[in-house]
VOBA-1610 file (N, C-alpha, C; in pm, whole numbers, padded with zeros to 5 digits, always signed):
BEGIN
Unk-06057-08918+15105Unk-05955-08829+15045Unk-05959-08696+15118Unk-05820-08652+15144Unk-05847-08510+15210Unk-05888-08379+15117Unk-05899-08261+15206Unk-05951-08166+15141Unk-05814-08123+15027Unk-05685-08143+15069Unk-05579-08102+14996Unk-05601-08127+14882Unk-05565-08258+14894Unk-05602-08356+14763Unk-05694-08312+14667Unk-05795-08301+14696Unk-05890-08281+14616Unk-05873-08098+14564Unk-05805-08043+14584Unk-05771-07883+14577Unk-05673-07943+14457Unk-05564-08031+14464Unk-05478-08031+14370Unk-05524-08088+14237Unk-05622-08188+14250Unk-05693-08240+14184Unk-05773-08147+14040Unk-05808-08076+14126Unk-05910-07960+14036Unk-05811-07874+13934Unk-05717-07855+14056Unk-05583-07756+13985Unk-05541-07834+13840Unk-05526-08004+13846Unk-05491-08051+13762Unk-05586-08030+13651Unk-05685-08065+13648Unk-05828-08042+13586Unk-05783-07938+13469Unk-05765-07759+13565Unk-05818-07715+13485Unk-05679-07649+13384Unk-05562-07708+13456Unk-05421-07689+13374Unk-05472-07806+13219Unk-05547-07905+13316Unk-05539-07985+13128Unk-05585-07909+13053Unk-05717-07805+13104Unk-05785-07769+13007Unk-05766-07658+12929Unk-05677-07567+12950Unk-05623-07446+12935Unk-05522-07479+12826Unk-05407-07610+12866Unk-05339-07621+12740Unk-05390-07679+12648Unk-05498-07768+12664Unk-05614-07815+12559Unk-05662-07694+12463Unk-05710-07568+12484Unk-05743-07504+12457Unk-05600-07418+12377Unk-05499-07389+12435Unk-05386-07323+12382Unk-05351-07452+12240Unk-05348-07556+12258Unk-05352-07640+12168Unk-05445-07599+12046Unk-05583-07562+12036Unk-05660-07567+11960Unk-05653-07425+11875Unk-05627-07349+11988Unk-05622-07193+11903Unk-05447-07178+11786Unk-05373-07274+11838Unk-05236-07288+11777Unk-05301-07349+11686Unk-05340-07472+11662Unk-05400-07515+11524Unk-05503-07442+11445Unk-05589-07394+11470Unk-05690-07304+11376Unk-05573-07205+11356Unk-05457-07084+11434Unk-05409-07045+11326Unk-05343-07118+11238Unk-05253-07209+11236Unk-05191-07245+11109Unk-05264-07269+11063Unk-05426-07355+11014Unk-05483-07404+10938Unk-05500-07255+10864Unk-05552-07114+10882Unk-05595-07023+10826Unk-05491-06942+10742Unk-05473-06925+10608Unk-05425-06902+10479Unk-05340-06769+10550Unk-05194-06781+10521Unk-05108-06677+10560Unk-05069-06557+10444Unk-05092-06484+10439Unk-05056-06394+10335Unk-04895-06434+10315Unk-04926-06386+10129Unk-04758-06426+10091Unk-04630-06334+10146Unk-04532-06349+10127Unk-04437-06294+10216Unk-04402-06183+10108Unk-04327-06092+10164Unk-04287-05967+10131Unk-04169-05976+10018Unk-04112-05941+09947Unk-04020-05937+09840Unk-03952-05840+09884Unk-03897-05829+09959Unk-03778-05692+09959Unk-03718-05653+09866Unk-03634-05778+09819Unk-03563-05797+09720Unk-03601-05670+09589Unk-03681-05711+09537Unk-03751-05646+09405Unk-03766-05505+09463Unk-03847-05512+09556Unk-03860-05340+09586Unk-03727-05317+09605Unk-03612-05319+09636Unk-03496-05266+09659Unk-03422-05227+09490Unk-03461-05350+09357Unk-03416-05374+09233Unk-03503-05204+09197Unk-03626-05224+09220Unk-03697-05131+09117Unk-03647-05017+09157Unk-03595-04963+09336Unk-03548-04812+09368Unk-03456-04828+09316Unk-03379-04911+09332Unk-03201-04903+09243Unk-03213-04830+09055Unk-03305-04916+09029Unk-03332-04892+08878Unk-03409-04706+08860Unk-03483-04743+08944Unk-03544-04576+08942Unk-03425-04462+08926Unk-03364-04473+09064Unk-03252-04412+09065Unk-03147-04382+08987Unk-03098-04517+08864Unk-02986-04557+08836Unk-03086-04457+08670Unk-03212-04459+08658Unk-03249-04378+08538Unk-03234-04259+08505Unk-03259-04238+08681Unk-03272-04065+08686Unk-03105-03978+08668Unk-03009-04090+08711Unk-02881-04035+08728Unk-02855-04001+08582Unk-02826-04137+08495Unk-02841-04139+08378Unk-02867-04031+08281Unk-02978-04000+08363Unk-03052-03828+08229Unk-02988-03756+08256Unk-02966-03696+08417Unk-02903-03606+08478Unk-02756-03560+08390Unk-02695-03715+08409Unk-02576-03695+08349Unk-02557-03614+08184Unk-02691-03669+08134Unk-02677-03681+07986Unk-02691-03521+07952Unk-02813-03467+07982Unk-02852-03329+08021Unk-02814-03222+08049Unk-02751-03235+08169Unk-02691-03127+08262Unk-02554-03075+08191Unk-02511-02989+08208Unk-02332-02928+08177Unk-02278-02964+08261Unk-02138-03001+08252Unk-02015-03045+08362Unk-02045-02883+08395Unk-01992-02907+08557Unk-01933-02798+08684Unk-01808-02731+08604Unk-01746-02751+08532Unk-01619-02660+08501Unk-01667-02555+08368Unk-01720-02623+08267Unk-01809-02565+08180Unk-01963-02520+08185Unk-02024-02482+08274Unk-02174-02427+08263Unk-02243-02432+08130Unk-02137-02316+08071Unk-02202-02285+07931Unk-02223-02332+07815Unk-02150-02477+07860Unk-02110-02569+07747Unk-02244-02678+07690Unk-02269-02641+07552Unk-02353-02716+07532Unk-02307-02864+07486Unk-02463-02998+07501Unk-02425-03116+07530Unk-02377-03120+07336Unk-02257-03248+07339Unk-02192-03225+07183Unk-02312-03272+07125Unk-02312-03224+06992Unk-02444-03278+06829Unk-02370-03414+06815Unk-02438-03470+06755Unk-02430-03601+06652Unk-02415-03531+06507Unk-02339-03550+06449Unk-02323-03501+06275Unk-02378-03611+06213Unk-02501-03588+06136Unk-02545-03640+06005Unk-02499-03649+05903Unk-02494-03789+05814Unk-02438-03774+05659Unk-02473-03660+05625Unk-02365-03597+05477Unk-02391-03528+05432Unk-02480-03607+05301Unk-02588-03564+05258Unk-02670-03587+05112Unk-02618-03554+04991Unk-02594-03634+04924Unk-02586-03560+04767Unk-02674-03473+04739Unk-02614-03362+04627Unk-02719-03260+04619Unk-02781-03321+04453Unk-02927-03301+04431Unk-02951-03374+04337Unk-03036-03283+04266Unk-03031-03262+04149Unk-03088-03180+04012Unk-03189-03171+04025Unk-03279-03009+04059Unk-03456-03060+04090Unk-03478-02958+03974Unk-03566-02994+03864Unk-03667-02960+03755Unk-03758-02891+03810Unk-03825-02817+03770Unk-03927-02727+03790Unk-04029-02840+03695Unk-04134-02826+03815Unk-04229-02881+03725Unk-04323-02856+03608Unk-04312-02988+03476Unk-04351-02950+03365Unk-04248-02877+03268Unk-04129-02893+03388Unk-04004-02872+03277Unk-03895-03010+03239Unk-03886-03021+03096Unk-03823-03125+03112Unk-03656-03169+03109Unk-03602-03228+03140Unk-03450-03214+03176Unk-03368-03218+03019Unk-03292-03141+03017Unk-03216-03166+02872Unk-03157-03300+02834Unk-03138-03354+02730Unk-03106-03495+02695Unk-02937-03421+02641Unk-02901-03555+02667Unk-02743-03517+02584Unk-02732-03564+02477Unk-02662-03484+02381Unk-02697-03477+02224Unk-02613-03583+02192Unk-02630-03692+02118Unk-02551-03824+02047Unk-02447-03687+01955Unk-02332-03790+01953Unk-02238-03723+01885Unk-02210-03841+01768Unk-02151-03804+01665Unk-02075-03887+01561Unk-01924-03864+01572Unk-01908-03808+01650Unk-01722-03831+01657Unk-01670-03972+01757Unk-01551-03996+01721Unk-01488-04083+01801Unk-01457-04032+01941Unk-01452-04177+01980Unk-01413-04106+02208Unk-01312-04041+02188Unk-01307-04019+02306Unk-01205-03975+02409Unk-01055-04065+02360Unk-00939-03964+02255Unk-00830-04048+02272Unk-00819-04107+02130Unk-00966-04158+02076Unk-00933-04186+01958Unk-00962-04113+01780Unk-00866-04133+01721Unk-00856-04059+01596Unk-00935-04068+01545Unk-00986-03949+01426Unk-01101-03971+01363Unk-01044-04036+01199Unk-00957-04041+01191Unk-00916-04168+01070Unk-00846-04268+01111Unk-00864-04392+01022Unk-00847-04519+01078Unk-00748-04583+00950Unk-00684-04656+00936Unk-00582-04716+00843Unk-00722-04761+00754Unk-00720-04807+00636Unk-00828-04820+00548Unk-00819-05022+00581Unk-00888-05072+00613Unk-00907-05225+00615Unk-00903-05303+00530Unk-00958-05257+00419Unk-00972-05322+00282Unk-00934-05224+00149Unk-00913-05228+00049Unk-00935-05158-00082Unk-01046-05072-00100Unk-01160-05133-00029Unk-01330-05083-00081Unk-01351-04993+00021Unk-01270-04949+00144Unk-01273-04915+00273Unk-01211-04755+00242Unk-01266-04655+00297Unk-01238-04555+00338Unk-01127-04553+00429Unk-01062-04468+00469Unk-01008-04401+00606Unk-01095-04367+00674Unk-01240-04321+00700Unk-01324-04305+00775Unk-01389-04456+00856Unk-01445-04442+00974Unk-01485-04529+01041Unk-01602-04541+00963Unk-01663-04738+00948Unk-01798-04758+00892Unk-01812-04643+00757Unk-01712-04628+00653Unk-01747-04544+00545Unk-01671-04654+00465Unk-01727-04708+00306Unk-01704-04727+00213Unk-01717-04652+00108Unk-01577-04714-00022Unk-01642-04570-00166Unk-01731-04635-00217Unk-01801-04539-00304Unk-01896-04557-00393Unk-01888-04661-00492Unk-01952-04752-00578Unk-01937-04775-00688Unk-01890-04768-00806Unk-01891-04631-00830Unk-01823-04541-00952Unk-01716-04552-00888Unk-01629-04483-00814Unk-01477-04524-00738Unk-01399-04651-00796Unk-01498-04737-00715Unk-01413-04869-00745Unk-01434-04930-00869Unk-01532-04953-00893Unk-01529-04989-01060Unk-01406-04845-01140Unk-01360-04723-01139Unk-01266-04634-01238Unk-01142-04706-01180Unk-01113-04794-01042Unk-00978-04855-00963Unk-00966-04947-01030Unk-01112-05020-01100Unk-01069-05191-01165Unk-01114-05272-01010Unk-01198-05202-00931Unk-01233-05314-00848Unk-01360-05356-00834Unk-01436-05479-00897Unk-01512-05563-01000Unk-01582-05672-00828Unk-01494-05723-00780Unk-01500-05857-00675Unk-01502-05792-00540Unk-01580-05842-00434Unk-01558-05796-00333Unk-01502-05922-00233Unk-01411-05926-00145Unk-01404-06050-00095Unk-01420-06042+00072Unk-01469-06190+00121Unk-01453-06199+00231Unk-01429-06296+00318Unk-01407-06282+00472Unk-01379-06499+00509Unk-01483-06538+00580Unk-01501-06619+00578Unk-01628-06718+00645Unk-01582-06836+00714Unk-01650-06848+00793Unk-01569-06979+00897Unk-01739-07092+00851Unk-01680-07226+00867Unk-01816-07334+00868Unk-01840-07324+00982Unk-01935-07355+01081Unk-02015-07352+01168Unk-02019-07533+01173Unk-02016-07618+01099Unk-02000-07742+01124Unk-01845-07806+01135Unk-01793-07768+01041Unk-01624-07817+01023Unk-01504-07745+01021Unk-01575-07602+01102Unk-01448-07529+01120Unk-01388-07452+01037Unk-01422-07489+00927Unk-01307-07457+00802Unk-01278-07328+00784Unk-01186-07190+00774Unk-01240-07078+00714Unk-01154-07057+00615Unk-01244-07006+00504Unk-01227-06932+00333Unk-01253-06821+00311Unk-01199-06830+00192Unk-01245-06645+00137Unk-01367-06701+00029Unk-01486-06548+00031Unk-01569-06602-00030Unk-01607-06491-00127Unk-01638-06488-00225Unk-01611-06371-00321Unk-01773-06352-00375Unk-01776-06234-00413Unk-01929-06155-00517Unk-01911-06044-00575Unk-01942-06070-00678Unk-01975-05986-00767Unk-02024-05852-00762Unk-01943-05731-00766Unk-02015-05598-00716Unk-02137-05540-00763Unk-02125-05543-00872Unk-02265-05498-00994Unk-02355-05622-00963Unk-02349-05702-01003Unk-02468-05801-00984Unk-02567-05768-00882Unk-02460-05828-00725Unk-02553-05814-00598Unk-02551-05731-00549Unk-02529-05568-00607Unk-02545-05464-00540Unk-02718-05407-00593Unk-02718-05470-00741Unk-02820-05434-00832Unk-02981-05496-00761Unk-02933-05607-00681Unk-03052-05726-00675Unk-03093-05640-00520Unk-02970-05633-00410Unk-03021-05534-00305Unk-03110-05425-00352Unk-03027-05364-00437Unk-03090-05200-00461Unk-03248-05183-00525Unk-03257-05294-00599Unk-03356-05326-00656Unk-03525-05372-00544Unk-03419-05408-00449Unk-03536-05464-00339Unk-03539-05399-00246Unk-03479-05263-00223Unk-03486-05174-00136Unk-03610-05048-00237Unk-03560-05047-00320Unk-03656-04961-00388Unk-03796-04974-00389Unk-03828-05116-00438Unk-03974-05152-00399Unk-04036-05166-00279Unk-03969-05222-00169Unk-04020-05266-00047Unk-03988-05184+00064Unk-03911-04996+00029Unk-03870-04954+00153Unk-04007-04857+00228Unk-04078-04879+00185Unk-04218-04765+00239Unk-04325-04895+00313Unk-04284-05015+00266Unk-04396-05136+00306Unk-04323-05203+00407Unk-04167-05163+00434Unk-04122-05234+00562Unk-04131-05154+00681Unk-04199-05021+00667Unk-04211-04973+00796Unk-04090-04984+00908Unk-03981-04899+00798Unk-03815-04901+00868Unk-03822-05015+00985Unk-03846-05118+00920Unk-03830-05268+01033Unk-03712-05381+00925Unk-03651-05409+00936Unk-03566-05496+00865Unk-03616-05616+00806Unk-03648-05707+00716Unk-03682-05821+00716Unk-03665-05953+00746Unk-03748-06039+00721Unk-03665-06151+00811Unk-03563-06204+00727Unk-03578-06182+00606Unk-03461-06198+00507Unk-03335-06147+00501Unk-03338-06020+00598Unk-03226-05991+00664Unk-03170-06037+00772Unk-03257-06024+00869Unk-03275-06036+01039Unk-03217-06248+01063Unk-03272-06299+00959Unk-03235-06422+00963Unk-03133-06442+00843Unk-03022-06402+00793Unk-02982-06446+00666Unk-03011-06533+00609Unk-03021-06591+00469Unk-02963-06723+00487Unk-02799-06767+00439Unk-02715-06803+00482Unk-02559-06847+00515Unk-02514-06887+00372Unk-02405-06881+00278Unk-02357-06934+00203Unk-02361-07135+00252Unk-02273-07143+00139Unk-02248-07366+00210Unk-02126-07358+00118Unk-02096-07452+00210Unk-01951-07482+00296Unk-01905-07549+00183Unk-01810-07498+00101Unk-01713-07522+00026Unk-01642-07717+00043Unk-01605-07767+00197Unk-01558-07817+00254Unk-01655-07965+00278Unk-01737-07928+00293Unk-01813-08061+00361Unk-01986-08024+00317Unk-01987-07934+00223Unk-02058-07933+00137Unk-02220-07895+00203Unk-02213-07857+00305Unk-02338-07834+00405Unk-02386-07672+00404Unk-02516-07688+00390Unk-02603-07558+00344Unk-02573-07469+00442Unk-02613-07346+00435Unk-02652-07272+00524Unk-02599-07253+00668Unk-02471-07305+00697Unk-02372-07343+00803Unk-02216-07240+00766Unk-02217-07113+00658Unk-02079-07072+00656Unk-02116-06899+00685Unk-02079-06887+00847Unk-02067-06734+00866Unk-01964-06630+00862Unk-01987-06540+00818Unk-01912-06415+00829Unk-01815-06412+00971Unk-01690-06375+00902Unk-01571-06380+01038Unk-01567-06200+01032Unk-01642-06180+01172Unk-01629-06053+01254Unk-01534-06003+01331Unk-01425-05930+01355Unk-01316-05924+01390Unk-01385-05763+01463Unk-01232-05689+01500Unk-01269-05558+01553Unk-01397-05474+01460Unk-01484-05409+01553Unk-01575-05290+01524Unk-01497-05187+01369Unk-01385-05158+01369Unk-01313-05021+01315Unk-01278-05128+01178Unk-01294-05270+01181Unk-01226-05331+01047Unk-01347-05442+01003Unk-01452-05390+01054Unk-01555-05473+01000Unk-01568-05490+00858Unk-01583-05544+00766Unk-01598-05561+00639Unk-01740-05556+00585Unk-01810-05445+00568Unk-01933-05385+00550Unk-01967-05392+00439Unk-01917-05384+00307Unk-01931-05375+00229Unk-01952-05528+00163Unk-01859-05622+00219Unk-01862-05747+00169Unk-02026-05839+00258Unk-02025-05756+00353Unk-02193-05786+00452Unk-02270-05732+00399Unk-02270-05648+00308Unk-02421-05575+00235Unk-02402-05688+00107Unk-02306-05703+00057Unk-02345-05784-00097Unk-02393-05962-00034Unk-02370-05984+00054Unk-02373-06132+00102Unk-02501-06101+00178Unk-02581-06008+00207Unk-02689-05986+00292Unk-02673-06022+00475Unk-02575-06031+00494Unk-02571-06100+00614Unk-02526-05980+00703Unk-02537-05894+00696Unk-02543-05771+00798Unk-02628-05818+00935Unk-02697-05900+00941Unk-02821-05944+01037Unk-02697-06055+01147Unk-02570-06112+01091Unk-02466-06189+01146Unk-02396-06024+01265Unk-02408-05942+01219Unk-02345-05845+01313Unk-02406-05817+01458Unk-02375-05779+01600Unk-02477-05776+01712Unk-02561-05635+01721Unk-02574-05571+01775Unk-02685-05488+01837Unk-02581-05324+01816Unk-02453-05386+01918Unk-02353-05316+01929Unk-02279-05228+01825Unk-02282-05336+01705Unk-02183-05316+01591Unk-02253-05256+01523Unk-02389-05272+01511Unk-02501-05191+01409Unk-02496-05071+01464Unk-02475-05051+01612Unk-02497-04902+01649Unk-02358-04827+01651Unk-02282-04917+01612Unk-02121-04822+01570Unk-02121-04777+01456Unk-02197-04855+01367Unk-02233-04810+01235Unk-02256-04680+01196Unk-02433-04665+01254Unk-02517-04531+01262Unk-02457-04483+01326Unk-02385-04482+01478Unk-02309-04356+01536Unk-02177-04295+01410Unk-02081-04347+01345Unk-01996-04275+01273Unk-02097-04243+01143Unk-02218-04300+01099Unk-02233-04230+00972Unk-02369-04152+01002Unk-02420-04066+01125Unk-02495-04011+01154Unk-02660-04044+01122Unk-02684-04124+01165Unk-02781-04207+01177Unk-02839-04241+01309Unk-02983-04245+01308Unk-03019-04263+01454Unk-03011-04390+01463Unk-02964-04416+01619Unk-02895-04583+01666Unk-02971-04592+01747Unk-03109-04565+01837Unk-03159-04604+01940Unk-03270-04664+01835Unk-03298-04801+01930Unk-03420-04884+01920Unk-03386-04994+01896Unk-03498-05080+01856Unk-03465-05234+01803Unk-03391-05274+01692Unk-03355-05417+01745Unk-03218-05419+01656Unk-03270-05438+01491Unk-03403-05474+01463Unk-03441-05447+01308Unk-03476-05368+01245Unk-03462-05236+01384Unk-03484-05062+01313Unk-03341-05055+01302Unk-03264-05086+01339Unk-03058-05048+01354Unk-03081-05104+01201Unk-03109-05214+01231Unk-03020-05317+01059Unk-03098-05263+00960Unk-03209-05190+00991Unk-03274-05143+00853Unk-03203-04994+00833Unk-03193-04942+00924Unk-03062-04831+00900Unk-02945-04824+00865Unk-02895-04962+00891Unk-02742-05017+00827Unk-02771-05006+00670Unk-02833-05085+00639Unk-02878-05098+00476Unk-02902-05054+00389Unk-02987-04934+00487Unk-03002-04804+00355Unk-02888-04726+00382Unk-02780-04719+00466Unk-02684-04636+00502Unk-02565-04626+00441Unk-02579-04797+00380Unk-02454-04903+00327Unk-02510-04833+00139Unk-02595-04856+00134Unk-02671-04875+00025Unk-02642-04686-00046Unk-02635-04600+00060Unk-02643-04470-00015Unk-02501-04453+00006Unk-02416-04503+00041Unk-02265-04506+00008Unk-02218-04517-00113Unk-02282-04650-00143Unk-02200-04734-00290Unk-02293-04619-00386Unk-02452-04571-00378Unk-02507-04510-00462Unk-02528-04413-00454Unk-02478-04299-00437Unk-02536-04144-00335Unk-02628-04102-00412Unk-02640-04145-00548Unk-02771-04121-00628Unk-02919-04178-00670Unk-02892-04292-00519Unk-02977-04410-00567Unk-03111-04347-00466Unk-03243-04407-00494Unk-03319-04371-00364Unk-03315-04454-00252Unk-03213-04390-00144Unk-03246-04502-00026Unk-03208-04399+00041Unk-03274-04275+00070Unk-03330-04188+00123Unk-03420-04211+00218Unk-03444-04247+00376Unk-03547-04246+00463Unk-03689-04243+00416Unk-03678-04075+00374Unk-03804-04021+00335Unk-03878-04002+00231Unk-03740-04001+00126Unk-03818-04024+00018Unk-03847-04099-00111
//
């Protein structure tokens, strides 16, 4: 082999070995972990946002160029009710119950019955109607089983005597509480179908209640909460509390009507 030859030979040699080598250093870098890539993106979002905050205040803050002096406008707040303040340990005045009629309405009323006043919740006395010849008191009752309604009649003297009689003994031991002998009546029976304790009092308007014929029949306890306190409001009587302090106030209230001489006095 000539000397050429063997010159090109070597040349070949060491070209293999060089890209052998450029080969190897190209693979160890890719094999070695590349840092993650850059986000422009976001850094560009967050200056935008920075920016887009600061303008924002600027705007909100600052006075327009034509007005300097102009301050930024208020927000107006509700106005508050103004509300009643007590000094403390003082207490607020109560409003005084009245016995007159509302607003609009008269203080006499067409009389409802014979036994009936012109006054609201006022009946006459005893003496009255007995010097008139009026002896019977009457009233209507509906059945509670068969519908039926009647007039139902009593005796003025009799069952005014048997009330009055049992108010006298028992009004200091009921502890102005009504009894259950009130509070529960017990009901007339039914003319009609002959059934106990099933015939109630027909309640119509407050101003034409028939009071007088509810004190001799005991069934004042058939009236509501309401009607007892229309009572005590026109005949000046206290109306606040339970409804068997009301009905025990109806009774003696009813009771010193027909008797203004009888004791059914509160107190004494």
């Amino acid at each position: 082999m000539s000397s050429r030859t063997r010159k090109l030979s070597v040349r070949d040699d060491d070209l293999l070995d060089q890209s052998s080598s450029e080969e190897a250093r190209t693979t160890q870098q890719e094999q070695q972990p590349q840092p993650p890539p850059v986000n422009n993106d976001q850094d560009q979002d967050e200056d935008y946002l920075r920016k887009t905050e600061l303008t924002m205040y600027f705007l909100v803050q600052e006075p327009t160029k034509e007005n300097p002096d102009q301050e930024p406008p208020r927000q107006e707040q509700p106005q508050q009710k103004a509300q009643a303040v007590t000094a403390p340990g003082q207490r607020r005045a109560r409003k005084k119950p009245t016995n007159l009629p509302g607003h609009g309405k008269s203080a006499t009323v067409e009389p409802p019955f014979p036994w009936a006043t012109d006054r609201r919740a006022q009946v006459h006395s005893m003496k009255y109607l007995l010097d008139k010849g009026i002896k019977t008191i009457s009233g209507d009752g509906e059945c509670k089983r068969c519908q039926k309604v009647f007039q139902i009649e009593y005796n003025l003297e009799e069952k005014f005597s048997e009330i009055a009689e049992y108010v006298a003994k028992n009004k200091f031991d009921l502890c102005d509480r009504a009894p259950k002998v009130w509070t529960n009546p017990v009901l007339p029976k039914c003319n009609f179908c002959n059934q106990d304790n099933c015939v109630k009092p027909v309640i119509n308007k407050k101003k034409s209640i028939n009071w007088l014929f509810l004190l001799l029949g005991q069934m004042l306890g058939c009236c509501t909460l309401g009607q007892l306190k229309y009572f005590c409001k026109h005949t000046g009587n206290h109306r606040t509390g339970a409804k068997d302090r009301v009905l025990f106030l109806t009774y003696l209230g009813l009771c010193k009507q027909v008797n203004p001489d009888g004791p059914f006095d509160l107190r004494e």
